[in-house]
C-alpha positions in Angstrom: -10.0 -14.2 7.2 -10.9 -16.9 5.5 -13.7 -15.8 3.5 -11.3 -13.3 3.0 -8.5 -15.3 1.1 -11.5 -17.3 -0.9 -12.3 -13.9 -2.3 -9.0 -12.9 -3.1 -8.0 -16.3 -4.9 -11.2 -15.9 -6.5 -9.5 -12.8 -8.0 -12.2 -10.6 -6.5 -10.9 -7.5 -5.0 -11.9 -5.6 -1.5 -13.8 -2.3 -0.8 -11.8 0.4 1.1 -14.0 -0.4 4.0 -12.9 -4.1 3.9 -9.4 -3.5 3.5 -9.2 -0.7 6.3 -11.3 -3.8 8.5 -8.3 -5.7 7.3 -5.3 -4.3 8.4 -6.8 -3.5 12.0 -7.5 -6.6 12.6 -4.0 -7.9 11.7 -2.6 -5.1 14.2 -4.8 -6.8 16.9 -3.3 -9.9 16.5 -6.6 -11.2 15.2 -5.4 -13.9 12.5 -1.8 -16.6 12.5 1.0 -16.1 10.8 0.1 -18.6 7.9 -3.3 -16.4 7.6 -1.2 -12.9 7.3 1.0 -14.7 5.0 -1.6 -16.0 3.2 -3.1 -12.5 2.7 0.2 -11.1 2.2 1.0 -13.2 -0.8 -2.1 -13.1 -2.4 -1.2 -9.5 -4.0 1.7 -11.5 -5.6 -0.9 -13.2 -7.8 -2.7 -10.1 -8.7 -2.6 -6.1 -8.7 -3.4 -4.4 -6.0 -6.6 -1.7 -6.5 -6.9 2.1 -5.6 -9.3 1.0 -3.1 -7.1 -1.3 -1.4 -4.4 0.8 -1.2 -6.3 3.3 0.4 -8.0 1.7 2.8 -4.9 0.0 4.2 -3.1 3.4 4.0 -5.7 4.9 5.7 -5.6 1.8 7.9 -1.8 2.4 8.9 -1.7 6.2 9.4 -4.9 6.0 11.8 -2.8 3.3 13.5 0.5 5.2 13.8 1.9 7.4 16.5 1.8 10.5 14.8 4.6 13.5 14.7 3.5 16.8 14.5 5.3 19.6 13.9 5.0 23.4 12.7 7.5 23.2 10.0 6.5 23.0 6.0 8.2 19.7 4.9 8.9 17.0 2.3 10.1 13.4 1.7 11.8 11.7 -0.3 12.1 8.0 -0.4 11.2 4.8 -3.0 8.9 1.6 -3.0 12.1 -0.4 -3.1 11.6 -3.6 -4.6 13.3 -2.9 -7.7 16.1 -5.0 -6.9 18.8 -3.2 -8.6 21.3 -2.9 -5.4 21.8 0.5 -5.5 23.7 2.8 -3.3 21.2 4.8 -0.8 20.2 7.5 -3.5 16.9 8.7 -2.1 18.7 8.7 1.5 21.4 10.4 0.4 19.3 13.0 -1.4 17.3 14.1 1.4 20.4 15.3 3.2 21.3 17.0 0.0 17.6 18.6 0.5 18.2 19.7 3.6 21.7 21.1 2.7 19.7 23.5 0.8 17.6 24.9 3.4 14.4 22.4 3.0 12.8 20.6 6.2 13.0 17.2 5.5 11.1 14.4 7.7 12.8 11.1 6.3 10.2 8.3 7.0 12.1 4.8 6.5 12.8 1.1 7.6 15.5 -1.5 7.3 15.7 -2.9 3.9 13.3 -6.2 3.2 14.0 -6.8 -0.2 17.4 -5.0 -0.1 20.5 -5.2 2.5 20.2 -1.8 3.2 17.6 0.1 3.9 17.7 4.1 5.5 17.5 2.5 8.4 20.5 0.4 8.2 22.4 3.4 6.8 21.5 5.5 9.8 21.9 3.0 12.0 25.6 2.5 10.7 26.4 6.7 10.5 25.7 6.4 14.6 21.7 8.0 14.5 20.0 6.6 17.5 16.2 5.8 16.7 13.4 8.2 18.3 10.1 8.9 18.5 10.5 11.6 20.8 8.1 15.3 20.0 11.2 17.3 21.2 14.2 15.7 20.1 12.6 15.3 16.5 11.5 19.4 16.5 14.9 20.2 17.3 16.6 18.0 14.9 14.4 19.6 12.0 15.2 22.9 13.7 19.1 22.1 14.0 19.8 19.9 11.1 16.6 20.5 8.8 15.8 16.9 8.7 14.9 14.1 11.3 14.2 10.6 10.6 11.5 8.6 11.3 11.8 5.1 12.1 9.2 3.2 10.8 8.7 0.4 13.2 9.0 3.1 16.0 5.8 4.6 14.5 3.6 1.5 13.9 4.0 -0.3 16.7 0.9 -2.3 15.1 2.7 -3.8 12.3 5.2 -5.3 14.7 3.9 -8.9 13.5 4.1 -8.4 9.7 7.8 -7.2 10.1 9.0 -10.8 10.6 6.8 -11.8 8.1 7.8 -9.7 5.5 11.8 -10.7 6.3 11.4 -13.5 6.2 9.2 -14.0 2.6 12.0 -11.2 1.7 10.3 -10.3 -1.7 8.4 -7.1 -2.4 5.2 -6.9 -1.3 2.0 -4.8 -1.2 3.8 -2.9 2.1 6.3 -2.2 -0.2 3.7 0.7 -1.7 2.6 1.2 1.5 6.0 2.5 3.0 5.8 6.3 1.1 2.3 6.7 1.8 2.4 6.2 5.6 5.1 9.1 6.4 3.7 9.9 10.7 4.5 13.1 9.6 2.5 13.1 6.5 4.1 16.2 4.5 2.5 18.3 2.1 5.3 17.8 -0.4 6.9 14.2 -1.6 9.3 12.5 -4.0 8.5 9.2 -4.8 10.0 6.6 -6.7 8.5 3.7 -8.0 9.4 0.3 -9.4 7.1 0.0 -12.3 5.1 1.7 -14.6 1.7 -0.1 -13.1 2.5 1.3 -9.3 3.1 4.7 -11.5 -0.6 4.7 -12.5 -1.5 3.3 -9.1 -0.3 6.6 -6.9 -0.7 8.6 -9.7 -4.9 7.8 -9.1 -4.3 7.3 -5.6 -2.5 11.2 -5.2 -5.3 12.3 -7.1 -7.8 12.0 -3.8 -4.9 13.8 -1.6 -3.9 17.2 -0.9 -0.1 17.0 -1.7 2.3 18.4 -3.8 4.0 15.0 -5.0 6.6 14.1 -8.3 6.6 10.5 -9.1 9.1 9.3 -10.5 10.2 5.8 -12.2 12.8 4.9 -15.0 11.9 3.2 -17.4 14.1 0.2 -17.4 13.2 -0.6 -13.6 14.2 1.8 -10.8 12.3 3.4 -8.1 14.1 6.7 -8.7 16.0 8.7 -11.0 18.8 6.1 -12.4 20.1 8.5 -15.2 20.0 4.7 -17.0 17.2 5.5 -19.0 14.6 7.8 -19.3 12.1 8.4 -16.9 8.9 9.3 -16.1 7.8 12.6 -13.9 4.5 12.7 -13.0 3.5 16.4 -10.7 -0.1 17.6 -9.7 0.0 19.2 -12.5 2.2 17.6 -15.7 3.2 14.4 -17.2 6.3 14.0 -19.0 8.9 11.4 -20.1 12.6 12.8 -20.1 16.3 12.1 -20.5 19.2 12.6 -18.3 19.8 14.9 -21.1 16.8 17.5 -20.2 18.5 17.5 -16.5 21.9 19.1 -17.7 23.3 15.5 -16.8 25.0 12.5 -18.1 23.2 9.3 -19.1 24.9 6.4 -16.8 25.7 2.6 -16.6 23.6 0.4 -14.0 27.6 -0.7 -12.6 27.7 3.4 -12.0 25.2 3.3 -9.0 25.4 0.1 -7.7 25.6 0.2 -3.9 28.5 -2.4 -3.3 27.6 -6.1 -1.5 27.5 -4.5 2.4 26.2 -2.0 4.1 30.0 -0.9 4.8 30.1 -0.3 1.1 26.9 1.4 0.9 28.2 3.4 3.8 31.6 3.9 2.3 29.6 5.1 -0.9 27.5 7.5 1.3 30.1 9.5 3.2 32.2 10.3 -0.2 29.3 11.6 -2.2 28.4 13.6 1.0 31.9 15.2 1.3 32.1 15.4 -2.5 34.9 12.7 -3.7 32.6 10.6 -4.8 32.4 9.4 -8.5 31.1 11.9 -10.7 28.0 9.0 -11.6 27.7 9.0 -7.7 27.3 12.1 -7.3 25.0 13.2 -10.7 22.5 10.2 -9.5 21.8 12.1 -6.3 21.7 15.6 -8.2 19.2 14.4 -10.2 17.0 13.3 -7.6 17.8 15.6 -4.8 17.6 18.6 -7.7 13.7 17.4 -8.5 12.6 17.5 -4.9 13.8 20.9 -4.6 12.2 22.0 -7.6 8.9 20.4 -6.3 9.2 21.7 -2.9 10.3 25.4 -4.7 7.6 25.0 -7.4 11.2 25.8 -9.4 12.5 24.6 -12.6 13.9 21.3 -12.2 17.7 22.5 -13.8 17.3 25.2 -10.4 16.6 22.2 -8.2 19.4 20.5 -9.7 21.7 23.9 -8.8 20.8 24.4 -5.4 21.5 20.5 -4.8 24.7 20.8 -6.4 25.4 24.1 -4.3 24.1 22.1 -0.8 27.1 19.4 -1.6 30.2 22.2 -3.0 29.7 24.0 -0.4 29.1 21.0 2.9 25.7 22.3 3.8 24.2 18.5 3.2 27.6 16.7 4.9 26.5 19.1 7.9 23.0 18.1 7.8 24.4 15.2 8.8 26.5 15.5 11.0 23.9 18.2 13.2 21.6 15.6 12.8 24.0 12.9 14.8 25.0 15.2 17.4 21.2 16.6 18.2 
């Protein structure tokens, strides 16, 4: 490691090989915690290459228990790190997806750089944590989504965890979280915090078979704020748009703020889910929810939008959830 860490504060950057080397050897306990650290916060001096990236992505999914499954399915879910504390939008969302007929497999954690993560919103709704092949099957079967846990899935980055709690600033895992899915589906939203990370996956997706939308707003959310405009990048398009172009209204950063508790992030959850919410609350997962769909459907994004409006009218995404807490 510590010709490593020379190399790194030397600015030099690591081959895919190296980096895959890397992260192995931190899953076998190889280095301290004030080497991992070390390593950790050495991609806070500097960007982070393609290379990198893929090695230790490549790294982490050859490392994972994986989950299998015969169903066609997608993901949504954010870099976090954008530290704008709001509600649980891609979370939310995928429920909303699911609602409308679409296998979901929800790959998330607890929140490091935010109080509440998926995890800690599932956790809170009464979801009990699995890895189990059967029960996960028949929650995608019953519910059409399932969630997968991340720590639950790589058991190998069970020492960076504290690590990264306890440094609790965005870090280089932090990109690594929607590229490590055990399910790894075909189809993905992803948001990201900045337009740099934008270019990043937008290279990296270019060396994998998916059918991804990337997504960032352009004053700093990993997601569709409705703030600003944003950026959409598909497989196949590039474009910058306006709440506007979605049928929707532009909003205030107070509109989607997620509260100070994950009792008020919950609070925030159930109401958009039953349809009381705030009309921001509820446009904010629309948005997002409706561009999944539309890259899932290879649909117009104002179709997305309608069949995620039609999955909360009509409680198709509230009983998502709730077949997804009794399964």
């Amino acid at each position: 490691m510590k010709n490593t860490l020379e190399q790194l504060y030397n600015f030099e950057t690591l081959s895919e090989d190296k980096s895959y080397q890397i992260i192995e050897e931190i899953s076998r306990d190889k280095f301290n915690v004030a080497q991992v650290s070390a390593f950790i916060c050495s991609y806070l001096m500097r960007d982070i290459t393609v290379e990198e990236l893929n090695g230790f992505r490549t790294a982490l999914l050859d490392l994972c228990i994986p989950f299998k499954t015969n169903f066609s399915t997608t993901d949504l879910c954010g870099t976090g790190g954008d530290s704008k504390n709001t509600f649980n939008i891609s979370t939310l969302s995928s429920f909303v997806v699911a609602g409308a007929g679409i296998k979901v497999t929800k790959h998330g954690n607890y929140g490091v750089s935010s109080f509440c993560g998926s995890s800690n919103m599932l956790e809170s709704l009464g979801y009990a944590f699995t890895n189990d092949y059967d029960t996960l099957n028949r929650q995608l079967e019953k519910a059409n989504i399932c969630f997968l846990h991340a720590p639950l899935f790589h058991p190998a980055m069970k020492s960076v965890a504290p690590i990264r709690k306890q440094l609790g600033v965005k870090t280089f895992f932090n990109l690594l979280g929607p590229l490590v899915n055990p399910a790894q589906p075909k189809n993905q939203l992803i948001g990201v915090y900045s337009l740099k990370v934008l270019r990043l996956y937008q290279l990296l997706h270019q060396r994998l078979e998916k059918h991804v939308s990337l997504v960032h707003s352009i004053d700093g959310y990993d997601e569709i704020s409705l703030t600003s405009s944003f950026k959409l990048i598909t497989n196949t398009s590039e474009k910058l748009l306006e709440s506007s172009d979605l049928g929707l209204k532009k909003l205030q950063q107070k509109d989607i703020t997620g509260g100070a508790s994950i009792k008020d992030a919950k609070h925030i959850f159930l109401k958009v889910l039953n349809n009381n919410s705030t009309e921001a609350q509820k446009e904010v997962v629309l948005a997002n929810a409706g561009t999944a769909i539309a890259n899932f459907n290879n649909c117009s994004l104002t179709e997305g939008i309608t069949l995620a409006n039609i999955s909360i009218e009509s409680g198709s995404a509230l009983n998502s959830l709730k077949s997804l807490l009794e399964n």
